[in-house]
C-alpha positions as CSV (number, residue, x, y, z in Angstrom):
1,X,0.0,0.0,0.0
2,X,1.1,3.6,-0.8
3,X,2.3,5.9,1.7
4,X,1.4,9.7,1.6
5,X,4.2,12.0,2.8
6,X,2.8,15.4,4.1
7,X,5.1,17.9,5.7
8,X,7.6,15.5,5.4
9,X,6.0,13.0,7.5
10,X,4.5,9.7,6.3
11,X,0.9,10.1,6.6
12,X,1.0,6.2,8.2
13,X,-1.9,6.8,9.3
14,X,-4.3,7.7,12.8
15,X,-5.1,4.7,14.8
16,X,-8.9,5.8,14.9
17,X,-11.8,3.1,16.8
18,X,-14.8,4.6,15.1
19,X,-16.2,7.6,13.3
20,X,-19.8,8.7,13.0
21,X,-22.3,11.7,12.8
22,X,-24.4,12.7,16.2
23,X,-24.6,15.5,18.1
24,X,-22.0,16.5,20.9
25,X,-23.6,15.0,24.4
26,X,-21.6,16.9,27.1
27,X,-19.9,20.5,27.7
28,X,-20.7,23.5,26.1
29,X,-21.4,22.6,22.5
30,X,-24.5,20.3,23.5
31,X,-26.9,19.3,21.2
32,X,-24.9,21.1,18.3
33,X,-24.9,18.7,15.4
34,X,-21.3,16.8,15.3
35,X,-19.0,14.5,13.4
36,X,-17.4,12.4,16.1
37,X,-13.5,10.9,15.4
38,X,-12.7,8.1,18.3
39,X,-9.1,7.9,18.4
40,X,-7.8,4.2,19.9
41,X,-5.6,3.6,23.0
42,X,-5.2,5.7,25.5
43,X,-2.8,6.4,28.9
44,X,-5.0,6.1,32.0
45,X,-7.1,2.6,32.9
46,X,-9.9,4.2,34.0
47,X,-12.6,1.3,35.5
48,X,-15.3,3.3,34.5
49,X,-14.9,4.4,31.0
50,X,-17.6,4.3,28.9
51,X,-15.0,3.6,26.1
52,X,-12.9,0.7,27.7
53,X,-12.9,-0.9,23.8
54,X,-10.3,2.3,22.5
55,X,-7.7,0.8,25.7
56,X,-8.6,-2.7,27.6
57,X,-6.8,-5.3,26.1
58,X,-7.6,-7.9,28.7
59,X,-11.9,-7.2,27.4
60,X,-11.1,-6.2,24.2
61,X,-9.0,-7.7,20.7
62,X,-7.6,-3.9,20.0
63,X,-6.5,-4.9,16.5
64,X,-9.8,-5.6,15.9
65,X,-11.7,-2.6,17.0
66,X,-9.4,-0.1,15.3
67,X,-7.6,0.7,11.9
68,X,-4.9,3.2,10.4
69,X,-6.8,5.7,8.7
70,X,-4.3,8.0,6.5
71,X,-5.4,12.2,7.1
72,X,-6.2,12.7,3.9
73,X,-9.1,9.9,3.4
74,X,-10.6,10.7,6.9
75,X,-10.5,14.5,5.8
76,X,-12.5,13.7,2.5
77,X,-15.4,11.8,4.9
78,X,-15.4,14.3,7.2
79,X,-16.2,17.0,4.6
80,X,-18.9,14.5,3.2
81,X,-20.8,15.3,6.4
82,X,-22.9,18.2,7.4
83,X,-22.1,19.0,10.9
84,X,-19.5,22.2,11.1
85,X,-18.4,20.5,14.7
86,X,-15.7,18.2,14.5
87,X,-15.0,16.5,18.0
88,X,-11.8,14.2,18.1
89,X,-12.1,11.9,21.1
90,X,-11.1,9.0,22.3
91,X,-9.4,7.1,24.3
92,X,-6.7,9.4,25.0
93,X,-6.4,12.1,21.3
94,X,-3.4,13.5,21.9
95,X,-1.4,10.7,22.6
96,X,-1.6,11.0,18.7
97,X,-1.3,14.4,17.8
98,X,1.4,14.3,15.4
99,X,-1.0,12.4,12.9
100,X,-3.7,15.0,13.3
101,X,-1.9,18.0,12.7
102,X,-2.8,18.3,9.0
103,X,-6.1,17.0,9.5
104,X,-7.0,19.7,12.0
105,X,-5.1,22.2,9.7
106,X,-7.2,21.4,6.6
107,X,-10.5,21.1,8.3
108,X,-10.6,24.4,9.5
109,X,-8.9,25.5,6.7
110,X,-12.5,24.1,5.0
111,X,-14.3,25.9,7.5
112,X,-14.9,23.1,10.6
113,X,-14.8,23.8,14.0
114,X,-12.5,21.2,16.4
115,X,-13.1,20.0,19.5
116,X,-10.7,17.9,21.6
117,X,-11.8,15.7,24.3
118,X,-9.3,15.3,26.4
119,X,-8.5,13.8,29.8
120,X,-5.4,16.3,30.7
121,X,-2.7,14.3,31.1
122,X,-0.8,15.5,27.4
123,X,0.6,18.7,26.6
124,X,-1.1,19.4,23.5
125,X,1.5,20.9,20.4
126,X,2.0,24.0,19.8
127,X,0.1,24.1,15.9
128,X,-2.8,23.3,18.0
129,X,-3.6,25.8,20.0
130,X,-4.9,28.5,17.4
131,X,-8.4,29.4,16.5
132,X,-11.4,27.0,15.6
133,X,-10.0,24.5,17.9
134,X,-11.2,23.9,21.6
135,X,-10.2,21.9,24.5
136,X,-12.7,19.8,26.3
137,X,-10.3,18.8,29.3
138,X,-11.6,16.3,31.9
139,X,-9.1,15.3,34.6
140,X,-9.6,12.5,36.0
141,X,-10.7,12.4,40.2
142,X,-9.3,10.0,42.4
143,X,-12.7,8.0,42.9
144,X,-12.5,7.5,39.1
145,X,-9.3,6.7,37.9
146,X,-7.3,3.1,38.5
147,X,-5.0,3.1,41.4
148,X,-2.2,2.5,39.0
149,X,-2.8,5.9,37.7
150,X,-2.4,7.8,40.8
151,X,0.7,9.6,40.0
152,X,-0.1,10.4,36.6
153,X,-4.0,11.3,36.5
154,X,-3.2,15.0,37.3
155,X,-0.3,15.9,35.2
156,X,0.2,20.0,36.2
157,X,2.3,20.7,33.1
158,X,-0.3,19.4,30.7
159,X,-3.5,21.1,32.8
160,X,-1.2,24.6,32.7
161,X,-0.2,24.1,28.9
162,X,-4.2,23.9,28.5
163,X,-5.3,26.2,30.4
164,X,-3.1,29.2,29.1
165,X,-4.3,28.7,26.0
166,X,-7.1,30.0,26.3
167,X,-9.6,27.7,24.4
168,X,-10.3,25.6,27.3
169,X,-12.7,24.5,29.4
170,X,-12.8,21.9,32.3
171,X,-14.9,19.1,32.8
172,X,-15.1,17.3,35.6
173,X,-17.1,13.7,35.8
174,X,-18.4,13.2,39.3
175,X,-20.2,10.2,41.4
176,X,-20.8,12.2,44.1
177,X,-21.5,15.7,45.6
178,X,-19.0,15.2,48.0
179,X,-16.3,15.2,45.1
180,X,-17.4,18.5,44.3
181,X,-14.4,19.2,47.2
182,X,-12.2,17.4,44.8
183,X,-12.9,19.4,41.7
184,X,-12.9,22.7,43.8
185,X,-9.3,22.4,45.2
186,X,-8.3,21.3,41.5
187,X,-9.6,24.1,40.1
188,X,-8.3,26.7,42.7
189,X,-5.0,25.1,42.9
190,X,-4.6,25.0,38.8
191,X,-6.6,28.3,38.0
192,X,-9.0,26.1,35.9
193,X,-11.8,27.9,34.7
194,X,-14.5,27.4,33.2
195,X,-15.6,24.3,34.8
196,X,-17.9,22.0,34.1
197,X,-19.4,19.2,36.4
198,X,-21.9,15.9,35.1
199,X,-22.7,12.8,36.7
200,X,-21.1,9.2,35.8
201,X,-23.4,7.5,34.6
202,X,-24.5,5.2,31.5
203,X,-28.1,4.7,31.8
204,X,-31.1,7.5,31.7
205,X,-32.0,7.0,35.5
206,X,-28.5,7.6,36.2
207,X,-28.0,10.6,34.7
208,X,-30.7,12.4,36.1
209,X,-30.3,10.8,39.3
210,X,-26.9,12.3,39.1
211,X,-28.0,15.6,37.7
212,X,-30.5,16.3,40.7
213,X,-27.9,15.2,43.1
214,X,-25.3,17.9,41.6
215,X,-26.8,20.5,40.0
216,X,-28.0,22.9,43.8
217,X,-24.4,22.1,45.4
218,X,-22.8,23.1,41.9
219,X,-24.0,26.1,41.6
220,X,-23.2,27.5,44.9
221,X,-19.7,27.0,43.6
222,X,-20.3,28.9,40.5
223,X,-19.9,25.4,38.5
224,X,-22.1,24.9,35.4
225,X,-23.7,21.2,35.2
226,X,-24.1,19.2,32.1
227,X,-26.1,16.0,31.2
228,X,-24.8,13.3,29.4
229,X,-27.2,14.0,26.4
230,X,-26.2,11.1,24.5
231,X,-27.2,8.7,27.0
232,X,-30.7,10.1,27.9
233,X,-31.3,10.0,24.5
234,X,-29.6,6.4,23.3
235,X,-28.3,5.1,26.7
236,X,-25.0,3.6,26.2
237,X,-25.2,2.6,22.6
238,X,-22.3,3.0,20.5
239,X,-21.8,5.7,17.6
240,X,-24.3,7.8,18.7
């Protein structure tokens, strides 16, 4: 098979789990109309994730649930679809930034908007932080991450790189109120701002469950609350 070579790199291609056309669940952008790229693999082990097929090879044949997909073809499918809103997810994205540099660079160049959901823990490059793309930045709390990520789940360099640029905004999954003191001290230790709080959660009863429980105790601390819009709406299916 032929290899493309764009700025002098071979465009080998993004290790990418899924792509499809919804609308963004979560955050500030929801319910805008979105083209969803699910990068594979990704750093932290979280036992929670909603995603554990993108990481958990003990659950999950990784070979199988992703493919290279060279810049240039995923660019062309992208443009196919309607949604302006381009959110690159994962898994962990910028574990691989280098391949989406001139993907991000031609899509806004066509007029897209980029979002990158992110869980903190990767300083993102420098070609990335300029305008039409966004940071969606969710550390990870200690009730939600593995043990084995302890020392890694809060990487300050990363969270500061993100945060000065400007195009950021924080977004916090919580199980309880009580971690609420968690996200509180993160944010006034890091200067993290906006944040954003929702509830784990993969099933309709849990998400508003959550909500309820969240949304009087955010506020007082100035937080803004989001559903998981994608769940109430699909529960936990895939691709949507």
């Amino acid at each position: 098979m032929s290899v493309e070579r764009v700025g002098g790199l071979a465009d080998d291609g993004l290790l990418l789990a899924e792509k499809f056309v919804t609308v963004q669940g979560e955050g500030p952008s929801i319910g805008q109309p979105a083209v969803f790229l699910r990068t594979s693999r990704c750093n932290l082990h979280c036992p929670g994730c909603d995603t554990p097929f993108t990481w958990d090879a003990t659950r999950f044949d990784l070979r199988a649930e992703s493919t290279h997909v060279g810049w240039r073809a995923l660019a062309r499918w992208v443009l196919d679809q309607a949604p302006e809103l381009v959110v690159i997810t994962g898994g962990e994205p910028l574990l691989q930034q280098r391949h989406l540099l001139d993907l991000v660079g031609h899509l806004i160049g066509e007029g897209r908007r980029i979002e990158f959901e992110t869980n903190g823990t990767v300083i993102p490059a420098v070609e990335l932080d300029r305008d039409g793309v966004r940071f969606n930045v969710s550390p990870k709390l200690a009730g939600f991450a593995a043990p084995r990520d302890a020392a890694i789940r809060i990487n300050v360099p990363a969270l500061a790189a993100l945060r000065d640029t400007g195009r950021a905004v924080f977004k916090f999954v919580v199980s309880h109120p009580d971690e609420l003191e968690q996200v509180a001290a993160l944010a006034d230790k890091h200067a993290l701002a906006p944040v954003w709080v929702m509830p784990e959660g993969t099933t309709e009863r849990s998400v508003l469950d959550g909500m309820r429980a969240l949304v009087d105790p955010a506020r007082a601390l100035g937080f803004s609350v989001s559903p998981r819009l994608h769940i109430l709406l699909w529960g936990d299916d895939r691709g949507r």
